[in-house]
Structures are given as C-alpha cells and as structure tokens.
C-alpha positions in Angstrom: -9.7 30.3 11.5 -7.0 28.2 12.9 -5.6 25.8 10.2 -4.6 23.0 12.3 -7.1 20.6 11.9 -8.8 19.5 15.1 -10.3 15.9 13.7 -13.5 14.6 15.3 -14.7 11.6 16.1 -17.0 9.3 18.3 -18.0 6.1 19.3 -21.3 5.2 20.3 -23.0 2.2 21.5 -25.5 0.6 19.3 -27.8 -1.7 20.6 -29.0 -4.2 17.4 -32.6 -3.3 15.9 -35.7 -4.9 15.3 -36.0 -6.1 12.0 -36.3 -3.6 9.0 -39.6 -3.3 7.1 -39.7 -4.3 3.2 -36.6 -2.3 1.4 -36.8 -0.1 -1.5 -34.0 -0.8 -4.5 -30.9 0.9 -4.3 -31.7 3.6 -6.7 -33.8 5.6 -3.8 -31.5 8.1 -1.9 -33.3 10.6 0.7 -33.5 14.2 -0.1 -31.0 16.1 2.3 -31.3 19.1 3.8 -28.2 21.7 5.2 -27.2 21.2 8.6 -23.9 22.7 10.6 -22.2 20.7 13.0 -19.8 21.7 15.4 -16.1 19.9 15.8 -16.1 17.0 18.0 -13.4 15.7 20.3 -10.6 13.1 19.2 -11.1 10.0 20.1 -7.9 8.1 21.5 -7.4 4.8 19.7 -5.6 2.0 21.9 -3.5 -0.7 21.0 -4.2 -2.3 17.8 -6.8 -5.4 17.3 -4.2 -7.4 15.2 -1.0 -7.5 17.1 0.2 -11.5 17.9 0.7 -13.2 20.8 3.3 -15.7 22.2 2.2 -18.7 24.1 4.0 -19.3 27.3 4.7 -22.7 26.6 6.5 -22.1 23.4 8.5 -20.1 21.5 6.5 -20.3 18.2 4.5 -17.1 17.8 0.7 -17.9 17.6 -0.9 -15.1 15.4 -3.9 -13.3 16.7 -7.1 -14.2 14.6 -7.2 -10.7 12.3 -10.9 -8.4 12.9 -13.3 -8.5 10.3 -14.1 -4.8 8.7 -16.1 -4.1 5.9 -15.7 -2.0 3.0 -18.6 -1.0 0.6 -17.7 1.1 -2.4 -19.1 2.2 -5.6 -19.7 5.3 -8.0 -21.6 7.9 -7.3 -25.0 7.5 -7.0 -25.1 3.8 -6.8 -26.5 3.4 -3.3 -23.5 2.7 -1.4 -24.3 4.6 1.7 -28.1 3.3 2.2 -26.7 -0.2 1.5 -23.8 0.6 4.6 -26.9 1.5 6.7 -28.9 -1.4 6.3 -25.6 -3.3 7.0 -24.6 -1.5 10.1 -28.5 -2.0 11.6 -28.2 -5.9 11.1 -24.3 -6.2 12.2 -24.4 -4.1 15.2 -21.8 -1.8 13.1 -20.7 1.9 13.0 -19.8 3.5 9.6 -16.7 5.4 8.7 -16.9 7.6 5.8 -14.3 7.2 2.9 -15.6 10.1 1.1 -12.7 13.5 0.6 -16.1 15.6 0.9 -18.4 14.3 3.3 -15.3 15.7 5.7 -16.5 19.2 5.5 -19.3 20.9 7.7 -21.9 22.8 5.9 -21.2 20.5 2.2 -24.4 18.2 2.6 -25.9 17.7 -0.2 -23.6 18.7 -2.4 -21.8 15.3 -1.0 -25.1 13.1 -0.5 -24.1 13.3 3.0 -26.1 11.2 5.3 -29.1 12.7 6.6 -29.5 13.7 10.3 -31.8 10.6 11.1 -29.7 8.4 9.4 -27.0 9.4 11.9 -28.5 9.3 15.1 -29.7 5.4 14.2 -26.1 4.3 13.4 -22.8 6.2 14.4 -21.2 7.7 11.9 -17.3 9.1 11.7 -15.3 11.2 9.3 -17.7 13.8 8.7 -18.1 17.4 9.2 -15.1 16.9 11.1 -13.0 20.0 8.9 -14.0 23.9 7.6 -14.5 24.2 4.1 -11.2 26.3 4.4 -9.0 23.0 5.3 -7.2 21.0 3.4 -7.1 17.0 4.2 -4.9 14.6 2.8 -5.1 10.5 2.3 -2.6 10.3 4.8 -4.6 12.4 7.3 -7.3 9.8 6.2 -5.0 6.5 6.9 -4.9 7.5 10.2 -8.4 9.1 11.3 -9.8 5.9 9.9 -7.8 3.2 11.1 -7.7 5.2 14.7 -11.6 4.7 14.7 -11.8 1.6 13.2 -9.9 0.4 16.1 -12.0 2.0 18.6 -14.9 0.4 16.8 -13.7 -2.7 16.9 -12.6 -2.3 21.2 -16.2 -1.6 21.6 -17.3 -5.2 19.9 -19.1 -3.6 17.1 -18.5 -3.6 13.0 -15.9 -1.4 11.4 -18.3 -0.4 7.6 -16.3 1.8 5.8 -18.0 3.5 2.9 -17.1 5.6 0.2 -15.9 6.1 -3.2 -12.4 7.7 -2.8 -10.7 5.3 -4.2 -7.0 6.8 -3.4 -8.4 6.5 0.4 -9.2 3.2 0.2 -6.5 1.9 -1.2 -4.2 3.4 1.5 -6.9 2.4 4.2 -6.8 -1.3 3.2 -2.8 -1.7 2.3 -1.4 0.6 4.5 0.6 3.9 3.9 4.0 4.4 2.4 6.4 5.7 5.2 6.8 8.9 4.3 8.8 11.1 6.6 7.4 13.8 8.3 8.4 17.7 8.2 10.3 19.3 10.9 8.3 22.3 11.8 11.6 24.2 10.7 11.2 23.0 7.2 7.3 23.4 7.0 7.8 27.1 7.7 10.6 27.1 5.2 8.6 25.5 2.9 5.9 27.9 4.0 7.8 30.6 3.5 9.0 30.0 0.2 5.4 28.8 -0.9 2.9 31.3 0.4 3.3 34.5 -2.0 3.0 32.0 -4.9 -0.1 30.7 -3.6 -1.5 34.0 -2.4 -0.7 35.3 -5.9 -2.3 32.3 -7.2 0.8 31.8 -9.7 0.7 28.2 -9.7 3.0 27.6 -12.6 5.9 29.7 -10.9 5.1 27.0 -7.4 5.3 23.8 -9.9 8.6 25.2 -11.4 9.8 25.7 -8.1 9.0 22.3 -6.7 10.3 20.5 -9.9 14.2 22.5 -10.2 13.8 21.2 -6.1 14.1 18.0 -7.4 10.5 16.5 -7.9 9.4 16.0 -11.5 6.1 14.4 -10.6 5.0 18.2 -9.5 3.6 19.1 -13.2 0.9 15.7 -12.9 -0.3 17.6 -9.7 -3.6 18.7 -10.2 -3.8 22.5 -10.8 -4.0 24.4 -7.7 -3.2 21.3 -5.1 -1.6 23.8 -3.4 -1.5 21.3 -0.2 -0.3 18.5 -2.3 2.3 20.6 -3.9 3.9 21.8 -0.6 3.9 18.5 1.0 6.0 17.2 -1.7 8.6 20.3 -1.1 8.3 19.3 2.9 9.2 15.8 1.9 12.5 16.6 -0.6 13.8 19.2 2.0 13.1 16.4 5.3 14.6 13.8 3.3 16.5 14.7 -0.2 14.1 12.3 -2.1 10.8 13.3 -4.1 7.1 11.4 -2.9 7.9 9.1 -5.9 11.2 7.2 -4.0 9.4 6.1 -1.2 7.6 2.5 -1.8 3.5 2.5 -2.0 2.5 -0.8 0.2 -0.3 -1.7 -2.4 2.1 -1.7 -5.3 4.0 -5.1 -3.5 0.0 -6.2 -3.1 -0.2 -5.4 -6.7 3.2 -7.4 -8.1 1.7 -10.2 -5.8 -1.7 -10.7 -6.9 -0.4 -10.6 -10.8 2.2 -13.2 -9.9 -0.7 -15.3 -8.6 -2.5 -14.7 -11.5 0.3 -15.4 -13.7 0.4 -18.8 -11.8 -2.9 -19.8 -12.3 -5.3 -21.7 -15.0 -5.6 -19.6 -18.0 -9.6 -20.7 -18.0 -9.6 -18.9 -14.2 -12.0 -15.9 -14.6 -10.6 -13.1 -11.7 -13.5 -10.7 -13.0 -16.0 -12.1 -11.1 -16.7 -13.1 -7.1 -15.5 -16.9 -7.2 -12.2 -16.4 -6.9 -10.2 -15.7 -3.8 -6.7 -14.1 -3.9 -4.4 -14.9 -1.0 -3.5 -11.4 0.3 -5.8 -10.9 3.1 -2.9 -12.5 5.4 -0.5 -9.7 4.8 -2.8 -7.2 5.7 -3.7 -5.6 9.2 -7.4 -6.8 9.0 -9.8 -9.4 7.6 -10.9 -7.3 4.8 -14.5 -7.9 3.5 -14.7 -5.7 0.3 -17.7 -4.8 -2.3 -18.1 -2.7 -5.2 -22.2 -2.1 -6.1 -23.1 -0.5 -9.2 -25.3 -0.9 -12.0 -25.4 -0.8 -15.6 -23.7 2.0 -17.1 -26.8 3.5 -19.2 -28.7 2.9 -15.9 -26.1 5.0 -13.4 -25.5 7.7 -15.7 -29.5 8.2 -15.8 -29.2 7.9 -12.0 -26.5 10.5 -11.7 -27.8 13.0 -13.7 -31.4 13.0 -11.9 -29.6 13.1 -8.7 -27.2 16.4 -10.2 -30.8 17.8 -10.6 -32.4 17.1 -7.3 -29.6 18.6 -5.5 -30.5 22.0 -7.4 -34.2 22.0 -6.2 -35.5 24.2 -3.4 -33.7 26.8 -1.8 -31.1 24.6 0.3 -29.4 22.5 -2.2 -26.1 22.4 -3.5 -26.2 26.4 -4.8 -27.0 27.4 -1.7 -23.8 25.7 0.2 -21.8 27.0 -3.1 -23.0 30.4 -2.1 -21.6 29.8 1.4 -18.3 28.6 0.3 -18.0 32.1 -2.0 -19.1 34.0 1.4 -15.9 32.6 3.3 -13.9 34.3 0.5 -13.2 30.8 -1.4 -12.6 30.9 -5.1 -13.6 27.8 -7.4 -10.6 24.9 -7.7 -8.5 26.6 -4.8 -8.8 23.7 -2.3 -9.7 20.3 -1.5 -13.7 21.5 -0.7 -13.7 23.8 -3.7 -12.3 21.4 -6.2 -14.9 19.0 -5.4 -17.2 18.1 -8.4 -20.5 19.8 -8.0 -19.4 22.7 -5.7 -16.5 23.8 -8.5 -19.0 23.9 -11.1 -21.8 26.1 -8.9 -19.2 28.1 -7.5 -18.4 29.2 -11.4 -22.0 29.6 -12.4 -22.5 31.8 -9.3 -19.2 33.9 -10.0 -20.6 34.4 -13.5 -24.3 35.6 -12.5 -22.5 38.0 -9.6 -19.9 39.4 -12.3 -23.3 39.8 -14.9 -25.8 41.2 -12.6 -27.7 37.8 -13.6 -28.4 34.9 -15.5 -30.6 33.2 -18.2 -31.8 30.3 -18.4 -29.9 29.1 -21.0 -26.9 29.4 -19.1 -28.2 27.8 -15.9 -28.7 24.7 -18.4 -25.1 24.9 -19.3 -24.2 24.7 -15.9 -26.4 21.8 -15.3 -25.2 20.2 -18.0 -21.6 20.4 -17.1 -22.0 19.8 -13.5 -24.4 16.3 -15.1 -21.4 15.7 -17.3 -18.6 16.0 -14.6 -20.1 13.9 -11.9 -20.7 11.3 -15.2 -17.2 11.5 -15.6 -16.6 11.2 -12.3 -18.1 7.5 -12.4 -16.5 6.5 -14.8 -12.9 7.3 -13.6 -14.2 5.6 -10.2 -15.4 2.2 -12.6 -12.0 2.2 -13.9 -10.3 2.7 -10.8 -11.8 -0.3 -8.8 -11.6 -2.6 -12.3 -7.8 -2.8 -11.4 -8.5 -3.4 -7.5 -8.8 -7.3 -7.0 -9.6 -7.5 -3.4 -13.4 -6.2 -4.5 -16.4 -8.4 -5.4 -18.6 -6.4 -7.3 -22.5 -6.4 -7.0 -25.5 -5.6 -8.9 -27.4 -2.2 -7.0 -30.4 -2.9 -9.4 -31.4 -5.8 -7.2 -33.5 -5.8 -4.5 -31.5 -4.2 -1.4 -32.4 -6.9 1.5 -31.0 -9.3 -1.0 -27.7 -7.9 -1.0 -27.8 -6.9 3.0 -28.7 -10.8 3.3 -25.7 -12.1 1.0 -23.7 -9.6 2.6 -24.4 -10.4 6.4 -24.3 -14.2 5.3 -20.8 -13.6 4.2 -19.5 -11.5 7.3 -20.4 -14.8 9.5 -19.0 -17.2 7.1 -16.1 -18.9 8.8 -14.0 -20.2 5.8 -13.3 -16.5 4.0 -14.1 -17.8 0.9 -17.0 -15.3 -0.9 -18.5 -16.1 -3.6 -21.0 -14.0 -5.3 -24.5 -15.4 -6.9 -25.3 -14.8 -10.5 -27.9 -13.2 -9.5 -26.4 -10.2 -7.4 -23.1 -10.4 -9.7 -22.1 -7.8 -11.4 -19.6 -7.6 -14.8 -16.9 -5.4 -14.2 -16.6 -4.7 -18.1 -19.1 -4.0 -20.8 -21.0 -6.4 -21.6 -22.9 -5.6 -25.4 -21.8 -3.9 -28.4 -25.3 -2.4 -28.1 -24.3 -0.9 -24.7 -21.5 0.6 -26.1 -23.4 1.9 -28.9 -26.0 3.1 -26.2 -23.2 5.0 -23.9 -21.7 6.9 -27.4 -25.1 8.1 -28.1 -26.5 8.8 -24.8 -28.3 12.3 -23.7 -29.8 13.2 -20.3 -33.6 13.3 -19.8 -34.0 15.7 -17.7 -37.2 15.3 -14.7 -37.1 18.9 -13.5 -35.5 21.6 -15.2 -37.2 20.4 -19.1 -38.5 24.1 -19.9 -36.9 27.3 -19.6 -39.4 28.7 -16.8 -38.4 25.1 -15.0 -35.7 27.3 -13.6 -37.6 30.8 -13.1 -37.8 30.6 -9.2 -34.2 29.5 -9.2 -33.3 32.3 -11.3 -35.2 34.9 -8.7 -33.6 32.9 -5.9 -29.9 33.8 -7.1 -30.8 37.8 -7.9 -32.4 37.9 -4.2 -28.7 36.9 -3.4 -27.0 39.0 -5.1 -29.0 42.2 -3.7 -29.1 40.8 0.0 -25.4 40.4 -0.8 -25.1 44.5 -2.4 -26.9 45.4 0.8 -24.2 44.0 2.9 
C-alpha cells in the first residue's frame, strides 16, 4: 500500500432533532460490531474563523468575537463519546475524534469506535481515515482537526471534539510548536539511513544513531516508535537542532496559568469548576473543555468489564488482532499495533499460532493483562488531565441528560464564566484513605469469562483460525 496518507474527511448538514427519550447513565456503551470503510476525500478548509478585522473608520483593530468549540475528554471507558453524541443532537454539532486509534479502518471495537448508527445521526471525522499499516503523528492531528473544525464551524454548526489522547489535545487547544519540515532530500536520507535498522528491527542500533546525531531525547522514545524516531533525525538534519529546542506553545500557557496562580488567594481552590483562568484570549478559539470520569474503584470495575465484552462473540477485538497479524504486522511495531488491547491480543495470538493452541489458563493471563493495561492506561490519562487547568471535570455516575443540560446551558452562556454544580462535580484527587486502601487491594470480578469452559468456544474459535490459516 501506498504510505502517503490520504486523510478523510466530511462535512454534513445536520438538521436539529426532536427531543431524546429518558437517558441511560454514562456507564452503558453499545456493543460494536466490525465494519470497513473506505478512504474519503479531503475536505479543503477556508480561511480561519478567528482572524480580526479593522474598522474603516479607525485604525484600532477590532478583534473578531473567537468560535465556541467544545472539547469532552476522559479515561477510557467513562462515557465520553455517548455524552459527545447527546451533545452534538441538542447543539446542532459534528464530532471530531481525538482518539490515536479510532484513525484506523477495520480497529472498532478494539477502540470503542462509534457504532454505524451513531454515525449516520451525527457526522463524525477522524476515523477510519488511515490502514492499520500507517503511522500518524499529533502533528498530522493539529492539522486534520483544526482543518475540520473550521469547516464545521463555516457550515454554522458545533465543533465537539472527543477523545482521550491527551498529547492531541493539548496540541489541538494551544497550538503546535513550529517545527520545520523535511526537504524530501533529507527524508530520503533519513530514509535511507533508517530503513535497514527498522527492517532488521534493531532498534537500539536506530536510537544510538539518532542520539551521536545530536538528539539525546531519542532513548525516552518509546521502543519501536520507529516514525517518531525518524522524524526527530528529519528535524536535526532540516535544521541542526533536536525536537527538544523548538518551543511547545502550551508550555508559555503553562508558565502563565502558574504565575496567575501564584498571584492569587492562597484560600482559591483551582481543583474544582469555579474558577476561571484567563487564557482563553490567547488562543485561536473559545474553548469549552470537560473531563468526565467517575470514581476510581468504579472505572476500573467499568474497564475491566468492558476488556471483557470486547472478547465476546466472534467479531471482537481477537478477531481485528487476527487481521492486523494477516497484513504481516508484528505486536508494538507501529502506531495501530502498539495500541493497548490490540498489542496484548496480537501476543496471545502469536503465542497460540507458535503452540498449536492454548489453555485456558493462558487466555486468563491475557485477559488479565490486557484488564491491567487498559487500567493503567486510565490512570496515566487521570494524571495527565490533573495538570491541564483549562478542564472542568464532571461526575459520569450522574444521570447523563443532567450533564448534556449543564453542558448545553453553558455553551449559550454569554459571560464565559463555568461553574460546575456540586452535584455533577467531580474531585480531581482521591478523596478517602479508605479509597486508597480500596484501589491497593482491588481485583477484577470478572462477568463472563468466571470458569475455565467460560472460554471453551473462544478457544475452538482461535484453532479454527489457525487451520483455516494452515489451509492457506
């Protein structure tokens, strides 16, 4: 396959709907089934929605009131994406996925991508928009994103961006650092020098080869980010500098929001949704952000019922691991196969292929790693948007027309201030000793897979597989 990427996007029209029935909490996801989709066309973003405007009477420039977009994040499993639907029906609004998975055709519900009905009632972007085989980059995100948020916004509806990739965000909302790009001379030099290490999959050799280039910050790469690892090389040969030299725009957003807090009462609490920082007028939008999770005893219960509903049945997340083998990808070797869920099957497979088989015991291993992972997984994203200010966080336990209503309320407020009730606020931190004590000691409960013959007809499935694959 080609590796240029050939993004795809869409706009649609949305006309506003009737009124929703009764909503379910949070907790309740849909059960998703595999579906293919083929690339789309690029859509061709116009002038941006923010530029200013000088009054023909005077000389003093008279600032274009800034778009409203909003942003829902959260950690896995929290309900993010049902509560960016419910928003999008009420607002007239298109969603843009944030999420470094949801990109890839053919990885549904290994990602909890939206189902098919879900995105023929409200436009969707940013997914299945790349082959599992591609890499994509938070750059290559900045711009997809901002290109369709713009074309959202043209077409007088509401820019929703969800997702839980926090690096994506980050550079969504403050912008990208202006790193220059590679001459195609020094991307096939770059190429060159790169591509028997990476075929060889000798990724120490590559990391000693970018670092003595003059990048030190090559050895916190993650292991095989073979894309990651050549962009920096592209960037010291375009420009002499490593990634590091060139200035990250949230990291000014950063010095400014601690000198404000610095400045302030030491009785001001920032933690919760009362408090408004004033650094939504250096930015290219009107930014409207929320972070919904739950209780950390109740989300890790969540997750790891989730990790087991995406086994069930014959189309789940083994199957689309099964795929990924089939294209000739190995586990951790690019963006798709590094993903948390699909690296794990993609191992468990390679072992039952390489044994003639497995047990049952070692399917539970697997599920318990890949439970444990995408645990993890929410936990790194908790601590990521801890440090991230602009968010106010909410409560996904409560009932989910009560946070579309706050939500919707606060879109349409006119003074920008957002302040979030007790009763749909959230603590960023721990709140009990006893939940602490309650997270050391905490075990899944399995729904499904309780007994070892809970996973017999998986079992069978994975040695029909393997002879359907001996066949061919």
């Amino acid at each position: 396959m080609n590796p240029c990427r050939v993004c795809a996007l869409r706009t649609l029209g949305l006309t506003l709907a009737p009124p929703p029935p009764p909503l379910q909490p949070l907790l309740r996801y849909p059960r998703l089934k595999l579906n293919l989709n083929p690339r789309r066309t690029l859509v061709t973003a116009h002038s941006s929605s923010n530029s200013t405007s000088t009054s023909a009477s005077t000389s003093t420039p008279k600032k274009k009131k800034k778009e409203k977009v909003l942003v829902i994040s959260g950690p896995t499993g929290a309900g993010k994406s049902r509560l960016a639907l419910e928003l999008a029906k009420r607002l007239n609004g298109e969603i843009i996925s944030a999420d470094s998975v949801q990109v890839y055709r053919g990885l549904d519900v290994g990602s909890a991508k939206p189902s098919w009905s879900d995105r023929k009632e409200v436009p969707h972007h940013l997914l299945d928009i790349l082959h599992p085989s591609e890499d994509y980059s938070v750059g290559q995100f900045f711009e997809d994103a901002r290109q369709v948020t713009n074309s959202i916004l043209e077409n007088d509806h509401v820019p929703i961006v969800v997702g839980g990739t926090g690096l994506y965000l980050r550079w969504y909302v403050y912008g990208k650092p202006e790193v220059p790009k590679a001459s195609p001379e020094f991307a096939s030099e770059v190429y060159s020098e790169i591509i028997d290490l990476e075929r060889d999959r000798n990724w120490d050799a590559a990391v000693k080869l970018v670092v003595e280039a003059g990048d030190p910050g090559a050895l916190r790469l993650t292991c095989n980010d073979w894309y990651r690892l050549r962009r920096s090389l592209e960037i010291l040969k375009s420009s002499g500098s490593p990634p590091s030299a060139f200035q990250v725009p949230y990291d000014s957003f950063r010095d400014q929001i601690k000198l404000q807090k610095s400045e302030s009462s030491p009785d001001v609490n920032f933690s919760g949704g009362g408090v408004e920082l004033n650094i939504s007028p250096d930015l290219d939008y009107d930014f409207i952000c929320f972070f919904l999770s739950n209780q950390r005893l109740d989300l890790y219960r969540m997750i790891d019922l989730r990790c087991e509903d995406m086994l069930s049945g014959h189309d789940g997340l083994l199957s689309e691991a099964t795929r990924l083998l089939d294209m000739g990808l190995l586990p951790n070797s690019n963006s798709a196969t590094r993903a948390i869920g699909f690296r794990q099957a993609m191992e468990f497979l390679l072992q039952c292929r390489e044994q003639g088989g497995s047990s049952p015991g070692e399917f539970f291993s697997f599920l318990s790693e890949f439970q444990k992972a995408s645990r993890n997984f929410a936990k790194r994203q908790l601590t990521w948007f801890r440090n991230e200010d602009i968010y106010h966080w909410l409560n996904a336990s409560q009932p989910l027309d009560k946070v579309v209503d706050f939500i919707y309320q606060v879109y349409h407020n006119q003074t920008g201030n957002v302040v979030v009730p007790k009763s749909l606020a959230m603590e960023k931190d721990l709140s009990s000793r006893r939940e602490i004590a309650e997270l050391k000691s905490y075990r899944p409960k399995n729904r499904y897979f309780i007994k070892r013959e809970d996973c017999s007809e998986i079992l069978d499935w994975i040695g029909r597989q393997m002879q359907c694959s001996a066949v061919h």
